[in-house]
N, C-alpha and C positions, 0 to 999 in steps of 0.2 A: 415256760412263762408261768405265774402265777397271777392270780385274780386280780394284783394291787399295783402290779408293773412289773417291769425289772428288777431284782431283788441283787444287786451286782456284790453287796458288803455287808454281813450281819454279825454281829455277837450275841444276836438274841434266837437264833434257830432251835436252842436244845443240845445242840450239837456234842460231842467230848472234841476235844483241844488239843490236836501235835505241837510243841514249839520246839523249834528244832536251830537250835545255832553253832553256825560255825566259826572256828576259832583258827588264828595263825597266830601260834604261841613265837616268843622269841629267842633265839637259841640260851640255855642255861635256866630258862625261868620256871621248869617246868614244876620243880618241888614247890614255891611259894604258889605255882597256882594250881595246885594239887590241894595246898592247906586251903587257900583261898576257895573252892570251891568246896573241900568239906564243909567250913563255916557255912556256906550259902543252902548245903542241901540239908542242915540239923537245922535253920530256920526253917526254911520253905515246908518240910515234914510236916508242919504244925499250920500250917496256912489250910483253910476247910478249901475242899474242890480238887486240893493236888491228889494225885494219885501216885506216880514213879517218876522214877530219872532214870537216864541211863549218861555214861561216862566213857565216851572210845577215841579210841587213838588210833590216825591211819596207820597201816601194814606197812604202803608204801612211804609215807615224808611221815617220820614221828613231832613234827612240829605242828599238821595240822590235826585238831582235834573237833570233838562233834559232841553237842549235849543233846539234849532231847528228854522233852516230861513230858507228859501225859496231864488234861486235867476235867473234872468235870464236867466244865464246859468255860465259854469265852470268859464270861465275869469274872470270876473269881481272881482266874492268869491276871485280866488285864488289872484288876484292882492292884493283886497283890506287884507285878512290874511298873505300876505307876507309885507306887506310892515311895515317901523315904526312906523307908527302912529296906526296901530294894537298892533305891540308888546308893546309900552308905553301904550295904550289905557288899556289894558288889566291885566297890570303889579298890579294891585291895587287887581286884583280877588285872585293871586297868595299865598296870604298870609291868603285864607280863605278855597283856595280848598285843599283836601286831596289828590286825588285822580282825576283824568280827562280821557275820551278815546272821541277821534273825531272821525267818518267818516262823508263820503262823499257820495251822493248817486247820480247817473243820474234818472232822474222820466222819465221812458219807456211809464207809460200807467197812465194816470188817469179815474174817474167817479166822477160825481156833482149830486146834488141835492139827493130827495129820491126814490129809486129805483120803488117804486108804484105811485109816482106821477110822473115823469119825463118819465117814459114808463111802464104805467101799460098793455100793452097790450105783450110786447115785457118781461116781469117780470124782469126788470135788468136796471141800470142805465144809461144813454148817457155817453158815451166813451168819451173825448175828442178828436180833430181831431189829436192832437200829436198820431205819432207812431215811437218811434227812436226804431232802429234798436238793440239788445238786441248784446252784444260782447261775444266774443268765449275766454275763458279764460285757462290758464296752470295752475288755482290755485298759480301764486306767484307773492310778492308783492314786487316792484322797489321801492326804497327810494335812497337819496342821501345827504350828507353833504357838504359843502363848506366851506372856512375859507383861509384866506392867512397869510404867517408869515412874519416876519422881512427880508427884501433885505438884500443878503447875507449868508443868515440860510438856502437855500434852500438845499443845498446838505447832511448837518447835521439833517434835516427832512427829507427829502429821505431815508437816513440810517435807522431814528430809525423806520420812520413806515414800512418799508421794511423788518427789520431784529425782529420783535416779533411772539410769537407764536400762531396761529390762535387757539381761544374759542372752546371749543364742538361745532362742528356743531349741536347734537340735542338736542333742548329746553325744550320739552316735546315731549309727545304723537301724539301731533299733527301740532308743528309749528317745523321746520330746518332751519338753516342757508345753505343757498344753493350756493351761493357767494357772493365773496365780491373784486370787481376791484378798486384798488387806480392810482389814476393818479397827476400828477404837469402838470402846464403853467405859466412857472414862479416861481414868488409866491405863486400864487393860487392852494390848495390842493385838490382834488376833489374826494370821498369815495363813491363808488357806492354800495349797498346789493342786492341779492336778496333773499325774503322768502318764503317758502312754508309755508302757514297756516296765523297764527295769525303776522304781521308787528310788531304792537306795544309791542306784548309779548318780539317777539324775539330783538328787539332794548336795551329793560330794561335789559333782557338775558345779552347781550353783555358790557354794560356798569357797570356791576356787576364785571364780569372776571378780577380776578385780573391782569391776563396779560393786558390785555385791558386797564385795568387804569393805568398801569406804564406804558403803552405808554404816556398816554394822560398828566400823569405829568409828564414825559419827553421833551414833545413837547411845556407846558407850558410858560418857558422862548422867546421861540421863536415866540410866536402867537402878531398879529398887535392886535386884539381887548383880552383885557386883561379876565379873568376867575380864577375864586377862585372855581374849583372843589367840594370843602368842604362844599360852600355855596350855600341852595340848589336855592335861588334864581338867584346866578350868574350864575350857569350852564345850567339853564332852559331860559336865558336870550340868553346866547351863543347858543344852542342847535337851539333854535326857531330864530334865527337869522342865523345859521349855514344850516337850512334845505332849501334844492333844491330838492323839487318836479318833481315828473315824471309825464306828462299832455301828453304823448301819448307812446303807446308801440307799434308793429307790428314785426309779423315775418313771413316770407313767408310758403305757405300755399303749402309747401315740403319737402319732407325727408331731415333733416337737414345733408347738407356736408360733410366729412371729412376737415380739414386741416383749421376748420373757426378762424378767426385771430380777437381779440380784438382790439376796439380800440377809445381813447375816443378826439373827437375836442368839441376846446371853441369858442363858438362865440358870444362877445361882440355887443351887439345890441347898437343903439343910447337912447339916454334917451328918457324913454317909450314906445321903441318899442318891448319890450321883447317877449311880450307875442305874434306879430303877426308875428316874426322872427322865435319863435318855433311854430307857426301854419303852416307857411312854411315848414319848414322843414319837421312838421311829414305828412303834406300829399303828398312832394316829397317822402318820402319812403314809404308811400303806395303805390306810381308807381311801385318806384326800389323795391319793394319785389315782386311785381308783374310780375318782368321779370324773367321769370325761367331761361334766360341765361346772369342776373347780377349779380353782384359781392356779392348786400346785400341781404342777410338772414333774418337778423333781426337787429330792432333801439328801440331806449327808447330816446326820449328827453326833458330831464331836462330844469327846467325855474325858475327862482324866480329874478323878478325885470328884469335889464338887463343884469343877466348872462344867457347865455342860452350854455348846454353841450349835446349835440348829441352821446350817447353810440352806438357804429354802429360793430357788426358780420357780414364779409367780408369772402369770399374764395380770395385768393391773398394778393397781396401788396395792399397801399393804393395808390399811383403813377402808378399801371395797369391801372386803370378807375378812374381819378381824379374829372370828373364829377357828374359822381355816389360816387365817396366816400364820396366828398362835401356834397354831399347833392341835388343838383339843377342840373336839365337838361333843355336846353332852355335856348334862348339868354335873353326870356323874365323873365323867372324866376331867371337865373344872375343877370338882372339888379335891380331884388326884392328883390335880396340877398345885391345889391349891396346900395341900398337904405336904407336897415336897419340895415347895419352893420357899428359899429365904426370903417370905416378904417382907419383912421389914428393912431387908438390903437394899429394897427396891420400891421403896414406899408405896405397898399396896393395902389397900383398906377394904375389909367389906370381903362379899361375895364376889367370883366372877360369874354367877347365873346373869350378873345384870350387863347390860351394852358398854354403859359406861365405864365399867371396872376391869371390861375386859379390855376397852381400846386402853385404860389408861395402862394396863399392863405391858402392852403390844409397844404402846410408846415408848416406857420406859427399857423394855428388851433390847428392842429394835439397836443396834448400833451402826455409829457412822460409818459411810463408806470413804477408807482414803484410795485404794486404787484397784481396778479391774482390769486388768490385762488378758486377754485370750492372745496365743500367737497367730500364723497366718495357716487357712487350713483347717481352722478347729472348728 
């Protein structure tokens, strides 16, 4: 445990970065995605943070393949995989792999050289002097989508994704749907899950459900960036353009409440400063979880590019403690809010040292709720 709660999900530890994906190429495609992935590692080279790649091919089935980089730590990876010049970068592998699963890994503990030569006296390898702190987990995985429709549509997609009937919570044996929070700000649609087990099983799960897909070609007509469902290239296009990442979790480290209130704010960062917007944030609520007599319990803060969305579990209203529910406490850490955030996107005036600037900001954050689902058990 540490001081501030549970620490289940961070991109901000220090850490260095395994990413490690697996590939099910399809038989004959292997030269184009040979070239295809040269292209991608003469970018990536030049991306700050990266360090190596590696490139293998199983012994046993030459179809399944394996990458793996290395990088200085979460930010950088997650910048440079969210942004477009990933997804176009990339778009060329799509029509050779079969099959793909990513993760992510934070590297806790390494060892170099050979264990008899580097300390034969000691019979074991030199540790490197890294020692990051290992996280206290619930077993479930936060995922999030994003996507905006047509000005105007907003309250006709309110309706429909409000009004469908939530999938089997259970996937299999081992992975559940455990919730699933939808929010608007505006335009902007924001689908938050949580999983217990397997993330990427249970994602395919859902996008399978028939109900699930007559939402999603319902809502079709109304989306700004256009998708051909049918095509498997345009959905996978939308999809990976659609994902908002969860790069910190935390819940305080006590009997969780009665009476805890959902609830999801957006906060537009300036260009490029997304990711040290949601660095702020989640280690403001390492504090507030830390106070056993505030408001928050627990936060999950979402980040890709410069949207950043703060999922925040509250005992009360959000206007009892507007500075805790914000996010920031301190004139100084206001003014670090106030420096990374696009206020004029969100018509903010003035200082937030003062009450009133900051509830008005809380307000305009704050987004609607259209649906909260927990399943049974949760």
């Amino acid at each position: 445990m540490t001081s501030s709660g549970r620490i289940s999900q961070s991109a901000f530890d220090g850490s260095k970065l395994r990413v490690i994906l697996l590939l099910d190429l399809y038989d004959g495609a292997q030269q184009k995605f040979l070239d295809a992935y040269e292209l991608m590692c003469n970018q990536v080279a030049s991306i700050p943070g990266h360090i190596s790649d590696q490139l293998c091919q199983s012994i046993e089935n030459p179809s399944q393949w394996l990458i793996t980089s290395e990088w200085e730590s979460a930010p950088p990876f997650l910048a440079w995989v969210n942004s477009e010049e990933h997804v176009e970068t990339v778009r060329p592998m799509h029509s050779c792999v079969k099959d793909t699963r990513s993760m992510r890994y934070s590297i806790l503990r390494e060892t170099h050289g050979n264990p008899q030569q580097a300390a034969p006296k000691a019979g074991k390898a030199a540790k490197s002097a890294q020692q990051v702190q290992a996280r206290v987990g619930d077993g479930v995985a936060r995922h999030a989508l994003t996507f905006t429709v047509k000005p105007g549509s907003e309250s006709k997609v309110a309706e429909i994704l409000a009004g469908y009937q939530a999938p089997e919570a259970q996937v299999d044996a081992t992975t559940r749907l455990r919730r699933t929070s939808l929010f608007m700000h505006g335009n902007r649609v924001v689908r938050a899950v949580e999983v217990e087990g397997d993330l990427l099983v249970a994602l395919r799960h859902v996008a399978r459900q028939p109900e699930v897909r007559a939402v999603e070609e319902a809502i079709n007509p109304y989306l700004e960036q256009d998708r051909d469902l049918g095509n498997e290239d345009s959905a996978r296009v939308f999809f990976t353009r659609a994902a908002l990442p969860a790069v910190h979790h935390v819940v305080a480290d006590r009997p969780e409440p009665a009476g805890l209130r959902r609830h999801a704010l957006y906060y537009p960062a300036k260009r490029g400063q997304g990711m040290e917007l949601a660095r702020l944030l989640a280690h403001q609520d390492e504090s507030a979880a830390a106070d056993p007599d505030g408001p928050v319990y627990g936060s999950t803060v979402f980040q890709r590019d410069d949207i950043v969305v703060r999922l925040v579990d509250i005992t009360g209203e959000l206007d009892a403690d507007p500075v805790a529910s914000l996010g920031v406490q301190g004139a100084g850490k206001a003014a670090e809010l106030e420096r990374l955030l696009d206020g004029p996107a969100i018509g903010v005036e003035g200082s937030l040292e003062t009450e009133r600037n900051v509830n008005r900001l809380l307000s305009h954050a704050d987004m609607m709720p259209v649906t909260d689902r927990t399943s049974a058990d949760s």
